[in-house]
Backbone bond lengths (Angstrom), bond angles and torsions (degrees), N, CA, C in turn:
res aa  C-N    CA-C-N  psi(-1)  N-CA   C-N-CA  omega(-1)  CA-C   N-CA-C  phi
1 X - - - 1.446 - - 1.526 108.93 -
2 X 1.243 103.63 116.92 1.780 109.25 176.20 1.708 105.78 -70.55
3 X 1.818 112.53 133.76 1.152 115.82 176.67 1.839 109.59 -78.56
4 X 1.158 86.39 131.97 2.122 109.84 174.91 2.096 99.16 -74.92
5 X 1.185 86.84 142.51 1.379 103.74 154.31 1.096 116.37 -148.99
6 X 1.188 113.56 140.69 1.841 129.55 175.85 1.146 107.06 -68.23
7 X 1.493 107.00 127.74 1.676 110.86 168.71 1.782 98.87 -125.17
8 X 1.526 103.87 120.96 1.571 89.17 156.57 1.368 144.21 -86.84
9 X 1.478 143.98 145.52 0.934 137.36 -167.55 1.734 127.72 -121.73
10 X 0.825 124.95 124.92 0.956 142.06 -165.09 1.681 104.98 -65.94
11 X 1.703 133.49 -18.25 1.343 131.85 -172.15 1.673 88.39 -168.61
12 X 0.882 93.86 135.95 1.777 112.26 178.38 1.629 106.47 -54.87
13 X 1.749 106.45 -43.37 1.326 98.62 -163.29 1.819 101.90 -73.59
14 X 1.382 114.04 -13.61 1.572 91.15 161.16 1.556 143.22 -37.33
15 X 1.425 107.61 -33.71 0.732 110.11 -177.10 1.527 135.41 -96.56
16 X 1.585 111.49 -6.69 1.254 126.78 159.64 1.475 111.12 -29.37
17 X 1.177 87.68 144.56 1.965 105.30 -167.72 1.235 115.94 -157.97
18 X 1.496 135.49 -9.07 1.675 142.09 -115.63 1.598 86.73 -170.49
19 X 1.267 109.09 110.69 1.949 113.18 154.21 1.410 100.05 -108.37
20 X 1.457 82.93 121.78 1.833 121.17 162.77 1.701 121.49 -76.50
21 X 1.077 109.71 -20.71 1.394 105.04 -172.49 1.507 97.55 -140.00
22 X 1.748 115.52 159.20 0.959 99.33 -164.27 1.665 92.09 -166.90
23 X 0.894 171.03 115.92 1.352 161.81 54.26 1.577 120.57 84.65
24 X 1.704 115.88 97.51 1.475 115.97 -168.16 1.397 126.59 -38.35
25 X 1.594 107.32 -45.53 1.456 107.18 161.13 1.478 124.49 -63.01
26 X 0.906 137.52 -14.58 1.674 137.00 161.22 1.608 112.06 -162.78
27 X 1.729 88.63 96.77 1.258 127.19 170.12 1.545 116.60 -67.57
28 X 1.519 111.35 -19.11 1.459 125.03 -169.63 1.511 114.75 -61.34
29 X 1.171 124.63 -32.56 1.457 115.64 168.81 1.463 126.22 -69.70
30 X 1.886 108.51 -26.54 1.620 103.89 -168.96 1.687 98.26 -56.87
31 X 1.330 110.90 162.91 1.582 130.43 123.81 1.452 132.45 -165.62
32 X 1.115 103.36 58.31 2.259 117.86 172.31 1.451 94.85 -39.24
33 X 1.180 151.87 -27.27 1.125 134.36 -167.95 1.661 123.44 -133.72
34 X 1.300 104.73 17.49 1.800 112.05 179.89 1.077 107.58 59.45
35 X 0.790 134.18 15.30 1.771 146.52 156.83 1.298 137.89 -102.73
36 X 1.382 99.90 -4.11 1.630 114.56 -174.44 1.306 123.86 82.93
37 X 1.230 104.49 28.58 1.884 108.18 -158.76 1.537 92.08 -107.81
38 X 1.319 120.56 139.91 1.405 114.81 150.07 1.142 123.09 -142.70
39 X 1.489 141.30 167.71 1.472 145.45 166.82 1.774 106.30 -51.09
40 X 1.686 122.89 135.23 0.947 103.67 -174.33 1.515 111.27 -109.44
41 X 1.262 158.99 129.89 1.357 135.90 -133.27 1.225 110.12 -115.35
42 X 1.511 113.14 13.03 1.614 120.78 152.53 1.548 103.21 -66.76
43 X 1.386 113.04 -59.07 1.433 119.53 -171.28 1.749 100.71 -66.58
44 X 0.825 146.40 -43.40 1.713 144.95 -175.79 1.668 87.79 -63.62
45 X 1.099 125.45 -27.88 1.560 118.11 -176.89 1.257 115.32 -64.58
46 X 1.104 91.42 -71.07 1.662 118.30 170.96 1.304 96.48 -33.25
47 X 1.831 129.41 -74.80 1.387 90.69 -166.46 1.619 131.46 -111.79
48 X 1.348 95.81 56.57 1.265 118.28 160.01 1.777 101.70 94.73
49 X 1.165 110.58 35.21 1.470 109.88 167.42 1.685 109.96 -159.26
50 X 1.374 77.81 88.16 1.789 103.97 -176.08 1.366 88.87 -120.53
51 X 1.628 105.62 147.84 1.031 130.01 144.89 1.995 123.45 11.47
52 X 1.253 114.95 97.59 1.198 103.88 -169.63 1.408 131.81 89.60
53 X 1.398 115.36 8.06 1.492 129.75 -150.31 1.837 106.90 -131.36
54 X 1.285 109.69 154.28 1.598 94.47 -179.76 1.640 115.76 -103.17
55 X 1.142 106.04 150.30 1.518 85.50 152.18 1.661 107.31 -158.65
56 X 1.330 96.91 -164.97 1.784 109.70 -137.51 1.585 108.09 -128.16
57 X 1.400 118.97 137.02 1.423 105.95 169.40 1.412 88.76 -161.65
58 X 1.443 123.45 153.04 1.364 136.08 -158.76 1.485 121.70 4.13
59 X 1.294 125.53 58.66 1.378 131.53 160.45 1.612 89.24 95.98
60 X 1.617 142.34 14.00 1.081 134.96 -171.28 1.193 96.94 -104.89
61 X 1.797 140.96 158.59 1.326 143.50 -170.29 1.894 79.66 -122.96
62 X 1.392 124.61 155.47 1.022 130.93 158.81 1.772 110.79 -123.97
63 X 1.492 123.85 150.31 1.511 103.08 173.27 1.694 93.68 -125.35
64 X 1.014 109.38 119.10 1.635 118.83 175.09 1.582 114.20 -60.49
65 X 1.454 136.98 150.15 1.030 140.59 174.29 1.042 113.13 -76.83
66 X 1.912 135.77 146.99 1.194 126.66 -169.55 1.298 119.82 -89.57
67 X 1.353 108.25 11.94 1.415 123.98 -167.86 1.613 120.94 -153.33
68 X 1.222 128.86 59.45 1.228 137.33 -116.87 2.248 88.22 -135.18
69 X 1.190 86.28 -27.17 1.902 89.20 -174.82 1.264 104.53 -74.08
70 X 1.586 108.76 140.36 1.711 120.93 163.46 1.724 88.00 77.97
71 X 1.317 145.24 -29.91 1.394 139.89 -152.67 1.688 110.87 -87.78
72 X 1.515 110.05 140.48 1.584 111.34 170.81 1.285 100.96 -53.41
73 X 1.681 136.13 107.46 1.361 138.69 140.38 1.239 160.98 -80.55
74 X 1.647 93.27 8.90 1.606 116.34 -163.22 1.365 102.89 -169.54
75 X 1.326 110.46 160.67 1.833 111.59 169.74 1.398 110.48 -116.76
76 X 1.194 122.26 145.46 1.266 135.52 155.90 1.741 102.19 -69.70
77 X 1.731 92.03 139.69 1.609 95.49 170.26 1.697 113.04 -76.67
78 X 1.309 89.32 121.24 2.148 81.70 172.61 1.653 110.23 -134.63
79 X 1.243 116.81 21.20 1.761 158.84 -179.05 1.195 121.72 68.20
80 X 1.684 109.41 38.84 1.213 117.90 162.31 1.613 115.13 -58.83
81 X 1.370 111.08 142.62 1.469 138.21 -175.45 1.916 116.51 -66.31
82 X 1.090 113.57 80.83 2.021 95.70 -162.89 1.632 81.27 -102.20
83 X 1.803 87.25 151.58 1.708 109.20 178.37 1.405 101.09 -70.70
84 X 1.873 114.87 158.34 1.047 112.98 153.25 1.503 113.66 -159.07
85 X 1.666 102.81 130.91 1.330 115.20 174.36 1.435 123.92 1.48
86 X 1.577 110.29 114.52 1.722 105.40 175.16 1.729 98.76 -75.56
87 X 1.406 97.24 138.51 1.463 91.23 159.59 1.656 107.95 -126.79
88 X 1.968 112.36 161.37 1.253 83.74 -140.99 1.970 60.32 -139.00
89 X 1.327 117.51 159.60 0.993 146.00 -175.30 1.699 123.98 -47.22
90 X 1.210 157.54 86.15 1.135 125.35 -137.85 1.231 100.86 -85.50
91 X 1.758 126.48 167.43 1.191 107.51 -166.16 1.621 99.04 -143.75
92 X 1.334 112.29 159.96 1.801 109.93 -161.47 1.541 85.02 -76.79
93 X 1.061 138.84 -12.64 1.403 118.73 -170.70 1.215 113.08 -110.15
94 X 1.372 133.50 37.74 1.448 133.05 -158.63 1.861 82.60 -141.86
């Protein structure tokens, strides 16, 4: 078992490491799943979430990056530390 160390980070996308999408003619960089598998971004085109494009899932809007192929897009967990939004109580007097 390889030992973990916590790193904190100051922006999530630090920690990107992992291409998710990847281009039919050279599929060789994806792997979202340690298996070599990736999204191919002919097919995300096709159905309407290419590059630059939005999309939607339970009342959520998403805006895709315009440049998103061959690119680190995600992190693998390896127990790096990511910030997250204080949220703070709302208050009748504010």
């Amino acid at each position: 078992m390889t030992a973990v160390t916590a790193v904190a980070l100051h922006d999530l996308t630090q920690a990107f490491d992992n291409i998710a999408v990847s281009d039919d003619s050279n599929p060789q960089p994806g792997d979202v799943d340690g298996a070599r598998s990736s999204f191919f971004a002919e097919g995300l085109a096709a159905a309407g979430a290419g590059a630059g494009g939005r999309v939607g899932s339970d009342g959520l809007t998403f805006n895709l990056p315009t440049d998103f192929v061959g690119t680190e897009d995600n992190a693998l967990a390896h127990g790096q530390l990511a910030p997250r939004p204080v949220m703070r109580p709302a208050s009748a007097f504010s």
